[in-house]
C-alpha positions as YAML, in Angstrom:
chain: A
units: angstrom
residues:
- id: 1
  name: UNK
  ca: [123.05, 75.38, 46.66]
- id: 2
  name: UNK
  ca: [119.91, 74.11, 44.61]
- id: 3
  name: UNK
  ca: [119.71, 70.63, 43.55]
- id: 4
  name: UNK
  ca: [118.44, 69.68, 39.72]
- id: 5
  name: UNK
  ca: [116.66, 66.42, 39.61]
- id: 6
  name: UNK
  ca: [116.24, 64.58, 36.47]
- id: 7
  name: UNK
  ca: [112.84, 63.47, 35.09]
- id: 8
  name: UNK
  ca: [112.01, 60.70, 32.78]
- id: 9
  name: UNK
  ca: [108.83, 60.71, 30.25]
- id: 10
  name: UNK
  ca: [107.61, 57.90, 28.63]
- id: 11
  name: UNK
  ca: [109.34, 58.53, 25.26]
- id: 12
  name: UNK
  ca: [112.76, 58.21, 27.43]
- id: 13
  name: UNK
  ca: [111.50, 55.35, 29.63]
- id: 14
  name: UNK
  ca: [110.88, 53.30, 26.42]
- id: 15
  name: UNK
  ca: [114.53, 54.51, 24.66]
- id: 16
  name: UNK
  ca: [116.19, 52.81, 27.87]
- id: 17
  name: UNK
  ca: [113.88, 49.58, 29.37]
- id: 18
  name: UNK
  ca: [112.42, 47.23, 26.68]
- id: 19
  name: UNK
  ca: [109.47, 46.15, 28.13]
- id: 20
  name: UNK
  ca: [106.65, 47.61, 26.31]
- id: 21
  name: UNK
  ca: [102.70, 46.61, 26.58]
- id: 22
  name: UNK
  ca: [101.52, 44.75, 28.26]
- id: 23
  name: UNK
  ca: [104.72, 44.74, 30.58]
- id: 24
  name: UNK
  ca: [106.01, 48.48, 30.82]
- id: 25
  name: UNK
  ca: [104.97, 48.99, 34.27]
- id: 26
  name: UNK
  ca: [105.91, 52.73, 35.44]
- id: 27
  name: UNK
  ca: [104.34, 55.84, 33.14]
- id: 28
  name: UNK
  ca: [107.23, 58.57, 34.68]
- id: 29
  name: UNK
  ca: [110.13, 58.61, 36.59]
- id: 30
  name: UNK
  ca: [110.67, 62.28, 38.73]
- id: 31
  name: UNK
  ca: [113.10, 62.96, 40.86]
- id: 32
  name: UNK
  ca: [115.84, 61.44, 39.61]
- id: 33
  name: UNK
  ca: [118.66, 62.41, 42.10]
- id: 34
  name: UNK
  ca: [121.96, 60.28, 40.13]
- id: 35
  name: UNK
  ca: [121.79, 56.89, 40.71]
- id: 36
  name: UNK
  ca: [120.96, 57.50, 44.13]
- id: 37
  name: UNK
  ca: [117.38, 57.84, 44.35]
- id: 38
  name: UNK
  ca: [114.43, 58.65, 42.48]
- id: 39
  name: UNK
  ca: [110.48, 58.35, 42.52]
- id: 40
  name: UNK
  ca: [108.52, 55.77, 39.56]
- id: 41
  name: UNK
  ca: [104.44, 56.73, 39.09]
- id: 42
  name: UNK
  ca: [102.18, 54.36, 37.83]
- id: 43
  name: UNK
  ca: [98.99, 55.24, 36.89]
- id: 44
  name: UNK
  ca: [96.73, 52.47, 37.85]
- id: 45
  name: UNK
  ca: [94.39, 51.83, 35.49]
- id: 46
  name: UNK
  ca: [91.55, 49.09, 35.04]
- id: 47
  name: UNK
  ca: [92.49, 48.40, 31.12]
- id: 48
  name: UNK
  ca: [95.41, 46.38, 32.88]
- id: 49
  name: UNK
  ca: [95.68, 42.56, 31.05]
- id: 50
  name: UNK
  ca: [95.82, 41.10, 34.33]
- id: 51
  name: UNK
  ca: [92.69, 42.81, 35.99]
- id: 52
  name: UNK
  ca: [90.70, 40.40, 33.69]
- id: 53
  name: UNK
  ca: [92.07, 37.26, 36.24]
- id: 54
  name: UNK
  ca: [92.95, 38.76, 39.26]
- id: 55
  name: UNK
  ca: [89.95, 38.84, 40.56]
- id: 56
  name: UNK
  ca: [87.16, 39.27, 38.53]
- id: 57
  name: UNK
  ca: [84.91, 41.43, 40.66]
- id: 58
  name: UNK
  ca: [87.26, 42.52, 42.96]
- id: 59
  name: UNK
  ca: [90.25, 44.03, 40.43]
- id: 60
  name: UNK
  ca: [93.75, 44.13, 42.76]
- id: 61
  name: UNK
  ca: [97.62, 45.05, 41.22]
- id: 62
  name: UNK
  ca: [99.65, 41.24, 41.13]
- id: 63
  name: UNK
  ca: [102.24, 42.01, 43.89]
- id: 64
  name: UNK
  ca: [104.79, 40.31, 41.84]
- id: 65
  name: UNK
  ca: [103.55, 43.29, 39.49]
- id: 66
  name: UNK
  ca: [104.47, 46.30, 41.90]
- id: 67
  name: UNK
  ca: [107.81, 44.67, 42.58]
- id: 68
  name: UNK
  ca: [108.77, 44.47, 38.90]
- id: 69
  name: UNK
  ca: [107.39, 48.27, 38.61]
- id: 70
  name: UNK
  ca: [109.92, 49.30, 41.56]
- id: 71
  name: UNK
  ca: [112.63, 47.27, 39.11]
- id: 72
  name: UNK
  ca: [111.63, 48.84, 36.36]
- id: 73
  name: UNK
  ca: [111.76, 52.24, 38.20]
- id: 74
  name: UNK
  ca: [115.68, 51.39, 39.23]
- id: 75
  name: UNK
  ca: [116.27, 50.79, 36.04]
- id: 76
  name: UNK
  ca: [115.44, 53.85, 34.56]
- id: 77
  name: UNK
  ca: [116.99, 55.70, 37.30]
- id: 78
  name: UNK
  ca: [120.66, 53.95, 36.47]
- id: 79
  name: UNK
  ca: [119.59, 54.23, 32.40]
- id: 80
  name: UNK
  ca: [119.31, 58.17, 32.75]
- id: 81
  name: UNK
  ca: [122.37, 58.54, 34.91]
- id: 82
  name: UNK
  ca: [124.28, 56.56, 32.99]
- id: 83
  name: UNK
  ca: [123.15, 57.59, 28.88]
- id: 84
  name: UNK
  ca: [122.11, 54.24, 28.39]
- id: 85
  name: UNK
  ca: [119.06, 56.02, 26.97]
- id: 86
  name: UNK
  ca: [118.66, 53.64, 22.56]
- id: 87
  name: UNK
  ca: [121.61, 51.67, 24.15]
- id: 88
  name: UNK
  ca: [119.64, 47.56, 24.08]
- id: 89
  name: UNK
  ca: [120.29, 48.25, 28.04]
- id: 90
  name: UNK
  ca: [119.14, 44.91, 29.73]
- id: 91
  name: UNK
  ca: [118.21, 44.28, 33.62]
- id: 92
  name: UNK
  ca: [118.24, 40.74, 35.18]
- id: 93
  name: UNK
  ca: [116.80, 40.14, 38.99]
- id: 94
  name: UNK
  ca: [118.86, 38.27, 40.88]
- id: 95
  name: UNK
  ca: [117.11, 38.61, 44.04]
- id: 96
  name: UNK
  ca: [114.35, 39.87, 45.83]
- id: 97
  name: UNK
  ca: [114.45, 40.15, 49.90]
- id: 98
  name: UNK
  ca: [112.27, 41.12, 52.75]
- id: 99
  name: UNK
  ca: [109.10, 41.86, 50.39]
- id: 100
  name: UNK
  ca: [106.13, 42.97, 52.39]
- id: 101
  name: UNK
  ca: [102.45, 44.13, 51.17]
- id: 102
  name: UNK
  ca: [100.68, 46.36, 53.00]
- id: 103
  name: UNK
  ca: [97.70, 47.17, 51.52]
- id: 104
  name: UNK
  ca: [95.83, 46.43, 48.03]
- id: 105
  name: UNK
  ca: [96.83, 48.48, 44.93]
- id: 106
  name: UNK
  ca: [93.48, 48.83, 42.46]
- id: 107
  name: UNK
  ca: [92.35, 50.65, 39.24]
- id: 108
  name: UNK
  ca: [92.53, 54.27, 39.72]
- id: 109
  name: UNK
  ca: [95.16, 54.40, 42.10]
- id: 110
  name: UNK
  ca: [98.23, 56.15, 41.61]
- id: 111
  name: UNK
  ca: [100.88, 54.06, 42.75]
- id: 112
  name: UNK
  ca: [104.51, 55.90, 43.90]
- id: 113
  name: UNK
  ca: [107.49, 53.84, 43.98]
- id: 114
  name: UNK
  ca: [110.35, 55.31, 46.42]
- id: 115
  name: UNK
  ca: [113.93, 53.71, 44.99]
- id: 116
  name: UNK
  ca: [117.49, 54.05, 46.61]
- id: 117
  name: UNK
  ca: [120.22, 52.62, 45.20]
- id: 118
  name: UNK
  ca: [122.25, 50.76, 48.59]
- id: 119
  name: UNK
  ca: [124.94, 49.01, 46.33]
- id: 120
  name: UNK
  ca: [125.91, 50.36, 42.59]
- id: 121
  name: UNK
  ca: [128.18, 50.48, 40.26]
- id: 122
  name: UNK
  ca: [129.38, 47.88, 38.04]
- id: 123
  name: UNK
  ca: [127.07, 45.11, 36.53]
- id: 124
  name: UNK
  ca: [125.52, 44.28, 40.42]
- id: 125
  name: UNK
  ca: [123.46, 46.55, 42.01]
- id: 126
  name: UNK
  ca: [121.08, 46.09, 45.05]
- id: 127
  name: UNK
  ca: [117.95, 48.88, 45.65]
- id: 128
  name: UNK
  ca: [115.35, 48.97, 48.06]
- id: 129
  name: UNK
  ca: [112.24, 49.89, 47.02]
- id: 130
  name: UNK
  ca: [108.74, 51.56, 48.86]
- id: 131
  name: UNK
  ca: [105.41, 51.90, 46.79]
- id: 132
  name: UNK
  ca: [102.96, 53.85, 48.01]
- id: 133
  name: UNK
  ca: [99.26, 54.70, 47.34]
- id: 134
  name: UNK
  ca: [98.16, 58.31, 48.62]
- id: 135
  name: UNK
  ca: [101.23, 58.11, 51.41]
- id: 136
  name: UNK
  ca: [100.45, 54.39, 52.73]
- id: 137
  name: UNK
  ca: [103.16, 51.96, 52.26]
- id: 138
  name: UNK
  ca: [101.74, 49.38, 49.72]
- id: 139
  name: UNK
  ca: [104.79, 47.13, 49.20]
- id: 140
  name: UNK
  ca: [108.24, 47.38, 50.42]
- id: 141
  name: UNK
  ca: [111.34, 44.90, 48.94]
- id: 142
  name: UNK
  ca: [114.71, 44.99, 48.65]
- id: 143
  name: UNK
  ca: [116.28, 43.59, 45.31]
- id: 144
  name: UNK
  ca: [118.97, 42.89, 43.57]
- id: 145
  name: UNK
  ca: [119.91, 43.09, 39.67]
- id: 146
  name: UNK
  ca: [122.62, 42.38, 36.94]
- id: 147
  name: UNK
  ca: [123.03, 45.18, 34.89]
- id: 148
  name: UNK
  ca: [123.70, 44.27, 31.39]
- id: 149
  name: UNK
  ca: [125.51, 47.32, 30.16]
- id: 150
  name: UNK
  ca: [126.26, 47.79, 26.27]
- id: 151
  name: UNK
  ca: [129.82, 47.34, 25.65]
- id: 152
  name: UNK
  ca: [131.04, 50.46, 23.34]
...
């Protein structure tokens, strides 16, 4: 049996997430597997807003940043499952749990976020979440969001 994954361009990112410059934070989102799993990329790059304060000289990714990209990510993921795709589909965190950073994200890197879905359905969901740079573990978190579906 062969598996279809879903993918996610920019064009459909923006028809399901509102964020938009300076805040849309993932370029693609590939292998969409349902509302399972799925993999965000982010293409690093040092025309970033917040490269200009953080730091000056030595240019590093806000980790607050990577976790909202992993969020972002999710959201997608549960906006293409779900046709939610020019739908004024909203996401709320209500948590975020066990967040660790292991090494420094910075222009030029292409930053991977891993996404399963541990708890779905309905207007609560919970994810955990692994970005990566070139296979090392950058940040890892568990979160937790309200799902403000459309009502029909």
């Amino acid at each position: 049996m062969t598996e279809s994954f879903k993918t996610a361009d920019i064009d459909l990112i923006q028809r399901i997430i509102p964020h938009r410059y300076p805040f849309l934070l993932v370029d693609r989102v590939v292998d969409i597997d349902g509302d399972k799993t799925c993999t965000g990329i982010k293409n690093v790059s040092f025309n970033e807003p917040h490269f200009q304060g953080h730091f000056p000289g030595a240019p590093i990714m806000p980790g607050v940043t990577i976790v909202e990209a992993m969020a972002q990510t999710a959201a997608v993921m549960v906006g293409v499952e779900n046709g939610l795709a020019d739908k004024d589909f909203l996401v709320y965190f209500m948590s975020i749990e066990s967040c660790k950073f292991r090494r420094k994200v910075v222009p030029g890197d292409v930053l991977k976020m891993h996404i399963t879905t541990k708890r779905g359905g309905g207007k609560v969901w919970k994810f955990e979440g692994r970005a990566e740079v070139d296979g090392e573990v950058a940040c890892q978190a568990s979160f937790t969001a309200m799902m403000d579906l459309p009502k029909e």
